[in-house]
C-alpha positions in Angstrom: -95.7 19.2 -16.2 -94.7 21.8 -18.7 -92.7 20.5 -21.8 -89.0 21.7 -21.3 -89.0 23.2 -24.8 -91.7 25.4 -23.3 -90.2 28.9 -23.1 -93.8 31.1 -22.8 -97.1 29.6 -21.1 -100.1 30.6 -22.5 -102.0 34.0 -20.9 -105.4 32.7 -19.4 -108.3 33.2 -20.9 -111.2 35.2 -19.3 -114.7 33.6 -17.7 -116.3 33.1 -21.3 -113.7 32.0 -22.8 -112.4 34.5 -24.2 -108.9 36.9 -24.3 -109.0 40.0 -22.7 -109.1 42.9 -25.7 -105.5 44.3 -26.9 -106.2 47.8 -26.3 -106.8 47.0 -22.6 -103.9 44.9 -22.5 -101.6 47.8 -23.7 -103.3 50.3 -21.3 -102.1 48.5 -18.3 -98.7 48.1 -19.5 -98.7 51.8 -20.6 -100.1 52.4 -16.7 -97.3 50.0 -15.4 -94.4 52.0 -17.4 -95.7 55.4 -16.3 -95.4 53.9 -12.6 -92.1 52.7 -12.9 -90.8 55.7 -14.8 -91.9 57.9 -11.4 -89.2 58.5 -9.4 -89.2 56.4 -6.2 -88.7 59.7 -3.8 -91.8 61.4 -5.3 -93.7 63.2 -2.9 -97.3 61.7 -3.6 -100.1 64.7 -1.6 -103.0 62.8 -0.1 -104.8 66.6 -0.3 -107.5 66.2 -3.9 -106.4 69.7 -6.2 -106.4 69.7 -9.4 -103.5 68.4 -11.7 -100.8 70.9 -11.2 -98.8 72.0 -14.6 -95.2 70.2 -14.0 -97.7 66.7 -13.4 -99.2 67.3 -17.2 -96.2 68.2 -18.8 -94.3 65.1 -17.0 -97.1 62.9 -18.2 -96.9 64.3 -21.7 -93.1 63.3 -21.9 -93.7 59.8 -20.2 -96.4 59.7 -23.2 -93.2 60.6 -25.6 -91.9 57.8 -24.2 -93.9 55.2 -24.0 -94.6 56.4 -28.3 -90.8 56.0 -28.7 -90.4 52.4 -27.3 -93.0 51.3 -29.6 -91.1 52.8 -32.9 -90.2 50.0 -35.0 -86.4 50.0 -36.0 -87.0 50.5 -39.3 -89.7 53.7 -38.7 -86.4 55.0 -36.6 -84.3 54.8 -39.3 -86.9 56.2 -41.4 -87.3 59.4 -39.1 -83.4 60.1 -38.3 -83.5 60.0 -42.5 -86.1 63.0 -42.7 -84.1 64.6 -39.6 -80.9 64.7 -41.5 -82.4 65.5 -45.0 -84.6 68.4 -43.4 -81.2 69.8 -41.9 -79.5 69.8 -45.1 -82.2 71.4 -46.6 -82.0 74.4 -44.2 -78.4 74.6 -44.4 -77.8 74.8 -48.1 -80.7 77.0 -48.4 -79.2 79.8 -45.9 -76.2 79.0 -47.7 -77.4 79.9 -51.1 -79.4 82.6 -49.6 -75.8 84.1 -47.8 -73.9 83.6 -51.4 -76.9 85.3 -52.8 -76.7 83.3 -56.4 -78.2 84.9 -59.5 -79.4 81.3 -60.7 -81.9 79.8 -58.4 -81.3 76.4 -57.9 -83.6 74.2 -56.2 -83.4 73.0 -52.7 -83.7 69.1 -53.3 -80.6 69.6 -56.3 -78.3 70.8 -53.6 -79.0 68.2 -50.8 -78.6 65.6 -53.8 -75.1 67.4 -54.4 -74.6 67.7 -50.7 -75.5 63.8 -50.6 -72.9 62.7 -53.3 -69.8 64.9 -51.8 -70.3 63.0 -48.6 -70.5 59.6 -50.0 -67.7 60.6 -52.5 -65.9 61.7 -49.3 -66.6 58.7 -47.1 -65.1 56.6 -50.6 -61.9 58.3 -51.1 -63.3 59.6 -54.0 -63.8 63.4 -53.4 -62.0 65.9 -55.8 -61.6 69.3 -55.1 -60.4 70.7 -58.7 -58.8 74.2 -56.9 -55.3 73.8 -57.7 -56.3 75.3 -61.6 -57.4 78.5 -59.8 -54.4 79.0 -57.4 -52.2 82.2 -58.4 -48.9 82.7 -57.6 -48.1 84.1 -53.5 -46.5 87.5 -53.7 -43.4 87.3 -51.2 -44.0 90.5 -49.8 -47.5 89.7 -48.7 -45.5 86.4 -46.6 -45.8 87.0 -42.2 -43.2 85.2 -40.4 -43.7 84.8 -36.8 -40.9 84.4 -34.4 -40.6 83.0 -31.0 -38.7 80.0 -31.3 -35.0 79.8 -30.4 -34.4 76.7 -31.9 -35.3 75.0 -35.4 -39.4 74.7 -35.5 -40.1 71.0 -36.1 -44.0 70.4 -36.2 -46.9 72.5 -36.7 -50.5 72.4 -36.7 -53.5 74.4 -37.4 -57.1 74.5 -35.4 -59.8 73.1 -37.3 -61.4 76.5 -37.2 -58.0 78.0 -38.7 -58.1 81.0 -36.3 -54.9 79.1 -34.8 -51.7 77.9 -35.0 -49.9 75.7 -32.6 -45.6 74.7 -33.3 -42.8 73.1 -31.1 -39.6 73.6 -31.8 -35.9 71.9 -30.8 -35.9 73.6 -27.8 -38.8 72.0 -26.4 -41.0 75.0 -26.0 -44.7 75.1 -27.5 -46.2 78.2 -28.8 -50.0 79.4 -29.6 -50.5 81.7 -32.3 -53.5 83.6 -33.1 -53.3 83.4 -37.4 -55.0 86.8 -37.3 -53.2 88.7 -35.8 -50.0 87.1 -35.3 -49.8 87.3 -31.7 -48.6 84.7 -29.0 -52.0 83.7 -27.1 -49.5 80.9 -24.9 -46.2 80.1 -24.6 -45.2 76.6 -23.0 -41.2 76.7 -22.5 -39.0 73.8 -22.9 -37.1 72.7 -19.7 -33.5 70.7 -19.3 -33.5 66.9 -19.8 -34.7 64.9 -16.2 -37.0 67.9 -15.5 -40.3 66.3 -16.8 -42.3 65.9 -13.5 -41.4 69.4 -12.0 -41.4 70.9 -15.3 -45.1 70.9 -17.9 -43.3 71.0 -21.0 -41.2 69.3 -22.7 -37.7 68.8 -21.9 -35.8 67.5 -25.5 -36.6 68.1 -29.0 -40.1 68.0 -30.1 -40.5 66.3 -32.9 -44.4 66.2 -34.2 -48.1 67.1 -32.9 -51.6 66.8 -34.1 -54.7 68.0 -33.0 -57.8 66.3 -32.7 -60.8 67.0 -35.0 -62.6 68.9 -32.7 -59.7 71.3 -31.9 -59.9 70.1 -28.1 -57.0 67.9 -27.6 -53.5 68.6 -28.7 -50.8 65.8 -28.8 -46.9 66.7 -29.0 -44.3 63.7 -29.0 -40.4 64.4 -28.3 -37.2 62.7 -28.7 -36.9 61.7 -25.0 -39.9 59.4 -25.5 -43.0 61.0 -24.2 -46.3 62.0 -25.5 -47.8 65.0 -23.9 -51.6 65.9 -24.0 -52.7 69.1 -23.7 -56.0 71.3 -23.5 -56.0 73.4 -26.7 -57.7 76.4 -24.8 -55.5 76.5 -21.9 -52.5 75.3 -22.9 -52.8 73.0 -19.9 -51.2 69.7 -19.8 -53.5 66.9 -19.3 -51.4 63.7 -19.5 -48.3 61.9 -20.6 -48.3 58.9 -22.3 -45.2 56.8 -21.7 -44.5 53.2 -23.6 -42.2 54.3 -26.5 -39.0 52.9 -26.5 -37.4 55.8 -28.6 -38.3 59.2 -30.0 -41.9 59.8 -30.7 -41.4 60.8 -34.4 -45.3 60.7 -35.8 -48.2 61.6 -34.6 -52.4 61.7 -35.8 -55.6 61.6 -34.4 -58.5 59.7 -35.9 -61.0 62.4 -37.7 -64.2 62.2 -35.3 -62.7 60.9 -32.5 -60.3 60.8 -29.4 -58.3 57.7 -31.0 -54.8 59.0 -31.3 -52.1 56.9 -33.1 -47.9 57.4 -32.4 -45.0 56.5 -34.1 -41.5 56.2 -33.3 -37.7 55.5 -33.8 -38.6 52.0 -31.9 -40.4 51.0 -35.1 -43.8 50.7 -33.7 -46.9 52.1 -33.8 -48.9 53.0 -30.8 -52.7 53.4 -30.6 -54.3 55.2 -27.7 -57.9 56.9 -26.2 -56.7 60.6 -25.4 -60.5 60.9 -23.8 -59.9 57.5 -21.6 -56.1 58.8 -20.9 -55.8 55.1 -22.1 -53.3 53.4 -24.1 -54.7 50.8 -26.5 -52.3 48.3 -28.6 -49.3 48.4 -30.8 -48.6 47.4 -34.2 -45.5 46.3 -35.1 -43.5 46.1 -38.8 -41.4 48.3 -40.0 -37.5 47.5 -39.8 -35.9 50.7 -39.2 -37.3 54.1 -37.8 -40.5 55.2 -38.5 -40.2 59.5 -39.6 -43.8 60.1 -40.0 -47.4 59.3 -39.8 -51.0 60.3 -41.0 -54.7 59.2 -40.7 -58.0 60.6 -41.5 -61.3 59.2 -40.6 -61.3 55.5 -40.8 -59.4 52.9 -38.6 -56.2 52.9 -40.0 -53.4 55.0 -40.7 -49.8 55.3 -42.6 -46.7 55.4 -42.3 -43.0 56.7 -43.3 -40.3 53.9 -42.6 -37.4 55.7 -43.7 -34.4 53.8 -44.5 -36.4 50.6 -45.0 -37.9 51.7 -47.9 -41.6 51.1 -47.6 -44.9 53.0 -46.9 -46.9 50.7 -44.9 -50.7 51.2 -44.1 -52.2 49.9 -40.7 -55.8 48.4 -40.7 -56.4 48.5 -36.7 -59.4 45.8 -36.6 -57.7 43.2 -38.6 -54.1 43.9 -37.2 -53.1 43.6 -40.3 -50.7 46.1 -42.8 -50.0 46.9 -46.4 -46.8 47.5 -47.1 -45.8 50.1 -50.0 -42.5 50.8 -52.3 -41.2 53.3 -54.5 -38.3 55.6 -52.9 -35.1 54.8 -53.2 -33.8 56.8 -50.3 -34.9 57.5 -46.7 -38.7 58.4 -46.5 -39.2 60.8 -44.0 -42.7 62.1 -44.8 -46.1 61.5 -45.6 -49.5 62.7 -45.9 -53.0 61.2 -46.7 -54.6 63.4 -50.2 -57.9 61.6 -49.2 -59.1 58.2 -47.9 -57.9 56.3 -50.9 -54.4 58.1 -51.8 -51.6 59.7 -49.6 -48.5 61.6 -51.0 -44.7 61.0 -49.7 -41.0 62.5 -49.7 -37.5 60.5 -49.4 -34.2 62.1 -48.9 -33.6 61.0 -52.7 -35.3 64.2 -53.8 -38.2 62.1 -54.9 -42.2 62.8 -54.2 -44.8 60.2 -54.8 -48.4 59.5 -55.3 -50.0 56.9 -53.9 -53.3 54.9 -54.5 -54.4 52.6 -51.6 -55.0 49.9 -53.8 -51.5 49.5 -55.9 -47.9 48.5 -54.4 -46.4 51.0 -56.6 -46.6 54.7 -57.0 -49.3 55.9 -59.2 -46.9 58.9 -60.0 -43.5 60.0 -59.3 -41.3 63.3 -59.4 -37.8 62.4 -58.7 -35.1 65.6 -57.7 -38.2 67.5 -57.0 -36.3 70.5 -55.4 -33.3 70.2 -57.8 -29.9 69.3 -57.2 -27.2 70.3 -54.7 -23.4 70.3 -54.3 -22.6 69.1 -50.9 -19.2 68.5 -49.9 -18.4 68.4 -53.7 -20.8 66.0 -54.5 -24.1 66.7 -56.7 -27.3 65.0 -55.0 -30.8 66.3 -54.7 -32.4 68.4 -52.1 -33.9 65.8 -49.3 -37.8 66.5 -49.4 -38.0 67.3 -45.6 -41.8 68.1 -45.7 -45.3 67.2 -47.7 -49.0 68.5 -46.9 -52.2 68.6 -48.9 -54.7 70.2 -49.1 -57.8 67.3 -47.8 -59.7 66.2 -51.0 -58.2 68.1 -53.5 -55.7 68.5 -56.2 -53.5 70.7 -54.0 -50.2 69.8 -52.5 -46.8 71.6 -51.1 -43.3 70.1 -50.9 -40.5 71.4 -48.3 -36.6 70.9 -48.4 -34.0 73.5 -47.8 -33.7 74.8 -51.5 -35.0 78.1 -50.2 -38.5 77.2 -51.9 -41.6 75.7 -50.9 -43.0 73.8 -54.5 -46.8 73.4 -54.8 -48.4 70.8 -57.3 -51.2 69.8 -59.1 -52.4 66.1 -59.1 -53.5 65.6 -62.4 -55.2 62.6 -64.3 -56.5 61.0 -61.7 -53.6 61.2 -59.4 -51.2 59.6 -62.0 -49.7 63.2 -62.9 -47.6 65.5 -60.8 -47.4 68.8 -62.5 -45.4 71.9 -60.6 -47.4 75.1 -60.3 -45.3 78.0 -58.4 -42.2 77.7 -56.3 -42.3 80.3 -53.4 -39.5 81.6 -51.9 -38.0 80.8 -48.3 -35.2 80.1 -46.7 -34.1 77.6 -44.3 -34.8 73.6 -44.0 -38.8 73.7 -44.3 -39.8 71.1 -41.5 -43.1 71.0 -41.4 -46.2 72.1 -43.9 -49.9 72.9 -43.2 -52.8 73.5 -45.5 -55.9 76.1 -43.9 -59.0 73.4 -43.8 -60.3 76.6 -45.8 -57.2 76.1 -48.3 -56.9 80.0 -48.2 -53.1 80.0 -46.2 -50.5 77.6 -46.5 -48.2 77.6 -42.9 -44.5 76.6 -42.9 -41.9 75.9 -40.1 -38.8 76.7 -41.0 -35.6 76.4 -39.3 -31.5 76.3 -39.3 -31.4 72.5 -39.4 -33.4 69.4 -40.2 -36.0 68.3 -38.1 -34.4 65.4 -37.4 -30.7 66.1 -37.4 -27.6 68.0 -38.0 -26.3 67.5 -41.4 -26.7 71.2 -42.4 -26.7 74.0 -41.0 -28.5 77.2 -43.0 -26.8 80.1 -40.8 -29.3 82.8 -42.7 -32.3 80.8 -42.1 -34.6 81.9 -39.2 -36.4 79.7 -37.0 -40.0 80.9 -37.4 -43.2 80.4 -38.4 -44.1 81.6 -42.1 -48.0 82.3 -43.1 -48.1 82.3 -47.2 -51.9 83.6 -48.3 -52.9 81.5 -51.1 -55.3 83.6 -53.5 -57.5 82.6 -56.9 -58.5 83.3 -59.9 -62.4 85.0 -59.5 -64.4 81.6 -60.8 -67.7 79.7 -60.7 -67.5 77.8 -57.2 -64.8 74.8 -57.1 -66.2 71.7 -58.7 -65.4 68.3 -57.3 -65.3 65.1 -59.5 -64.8 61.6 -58.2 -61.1 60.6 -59.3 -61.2 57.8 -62.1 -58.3 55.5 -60.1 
């Protein structure tokens, strides 16, 4: 009787004693493999011709194979490796062929460069030094777009930057083309209680995001939905229902379907747009939530206006960091990189933020200036932040007739103003080009959220501001020293 530890018996051995050889062992499992790799409704021809050319080339692959299943893990890891480093080398090579550079620089010193900026990336680490080079927009050379009837509250732009998608009050949704201006689709809001006969929106939409792959676009309104839509069509794909209150914040994860929401109900909702599945919700905050961002890893942040805190989500361990800094409502944010974000409060304040300190690593309070309202002084609400991704670059909104933009300096404990550019009208949303070569505003007679203003010269529209620089070596990048 077999021990019960036993777990293999012991292969018999041959008439003289002895095992049968290796190589024969592995040519009848390699014969076995190929058999059951054969489909089981193969016609097999009892006629003898010769081996026809679809047989030797279905052989050859069974070969591949049965070579594959015996690579080692680390001789795979080993060959994806020279895979990945042969690609780089071919695409910085046609790149410094394109650019045609004077100095010739040698193919392993760019994949080594190429190597650091993504790991410097991945880190939170990644500097774009651009905003040095920036020059001051001419006004004249500004396009705004009209189409919307009401105040435009969100905005987004393709990953490609060949277009522009915005929602507005009056629930319609718009696709721009950023060349030439034009309306490619036009979704038109319908009257509250209209959803299921109508496919757009039917209250005031209040934010959007696109996914990293330009195919899915998200829009959230104040009558508590979250619709998906088909960025080339314009078609709706689902609605996501769940939120107790407005859908103020939206973001999806950077390489992937994963989209996170936010809302007045002061939760935060994760979903699979791909799946048309909803996921979990996070909860914390104690009063609405105005705003939300994430970039590539599992987490994301958020505004939580009159509550006073920042707050960032880690998804896996269900667990938050909370922030403070503003003293007034925050109602908007916006993640610099992986490892700092930038916010603005109603105070007039805009602050930087490192992931790993409670406080803000920098702070410009009445960032717009001041304003007499109602007889009282008190500084222009910041109503909108962007950045450009791993850079130096950001842009403020409010309704001071001005967009500001800004240069992080000294490793993101410095906010220095650069140019102020002129436009009127409460700036609710702001959008760097991936390429950082066009900044896009929404601008409209009221706040995004409310009526406390109204700007009667204002018009509700879409504003494209071409962002030039100085002629310069190519933009270096340095790991920030936070």
């Amino acid at each position: 009787m077999a021990a019960a530890g036993s777990c293999r018996a012991k292969a018999p051995r041959g008439a003289a004693g002895r095992r049968r050889p290796r190589a024969a062992v592995l040519g009848a499992e390699r014969r076995s493999r190929a058999a059951a790799v054969r489909p089981v409704d193969e016609e097999v021809s009892s006629d003898s011709e010769p081996e026809s050319p679809s047989l030797g080339r279905r052989r050859r692959r069974e070969a591949a194979v049965e070579e594959e299943v015996e690579e080692t893990p680390q001789e795979k890891k080993l060959r994806l490796a020279k895979l990945y480093l042969e690609e780089l080398r071919q695409h910085e090579e046609e790149q410094a062929a394109a650019e045609e550079e004077e100095e010739e620089t040698h193919p392993a010193d760019l994949i080594g460069d190429r190597l650091k900026e993504d790991v410097l990336e991945q880190k939170g680490r990644l500097q774009r030094l651009v905003a040095k080079d920036v020059q001051p927009p001419d006004p004249a050379s500004i396009r705004v777009l009209r189409g919307h009837q009401l105040p435009v509250t969100c905005l987004v732009i393709s990953p490609d930057d060949r277009f522009i998608f915005s929602a507005s009050k009056d629930g319609s949704l718009i696709k721009w083309e950023v060349e030439s201006g034009k309306r490619l689709c036009v979704v038109p809001g319908g009257k509250k209680g209209t959803e299921e006969r109508h496919m757009g929106h039917a209250s005031h939409v209040l934010c959007m995001a696109i996914s990293s792959d330009g195919k899915y676009l998200a829009t959230g309104d104040r009558n508590k939905l979250i619709m998906v839509w088909d960025t080339a069509t314009c078609k709706r794909l689902h609605i996501f229902t769940g939120h107790r209150d407005a859908v103020s914040g939206l973001s999806f994860r950077k390489g992937t379907h994963q989209l996170y929401s936010a809302s007045h109900d002061r939760c935060v909702k994760v979903w699979n747009v791909a799946e048309n599945a909803y996921m979990e919700t996070l909860f914390g905050h104690q009063d609405i939530i105005t705003g939300l961002d994430s970039l590539s890893r599992e987490c994301c942040v958020t505004a939580g206006g009159r509550d006073g805190t920042v707050r960032l989500w880690k998804i896996p361990e269900e667990s938050q960091l909370v922030f403070y800094g503003h003293q007034g409502s925050i109602d908007c944010i916006q993640l610099i990189n992986e490892e700092h974000m930038v916010s603005g409060a109603d105070d007039g304040s805009v602050a930087l933020w490192g992931l790993a300190k409670k406080k803000p690593l920098a702070l410009a309070r009445q960032a717009h200036g001041m304003q007499d309202a109602q007889g009282l002084q008190q500084p222009y609400w910041i109503s909108a932040v962007a950045a450009l991704r791993n850079s130096d670059l950001l842009a403020t909104g409010s309704h001071s007739a001005s967009v500001k933009l800004w240069k992080c300096s000294e490793g993101f404990r410095k906010l220095e103003p650069l140019w102020a550019i002129p436009l009127v009208g409460f700036v609710n949303s702001l959008e760097f080009s991936a390429a950082g070569d066009f900044l896009v505003a929404g601008l409209g007679q009221e706040h995004r959220l409310g009526r406390w203003w109204r700007i009667k010269e204002a018009k509700n529209s879409i504003c494209i501001i071409p962002l030039k620089r100085r002629a310069t070596a190519p933009s270096s990048h340095v790991p920030d020293s936070s």
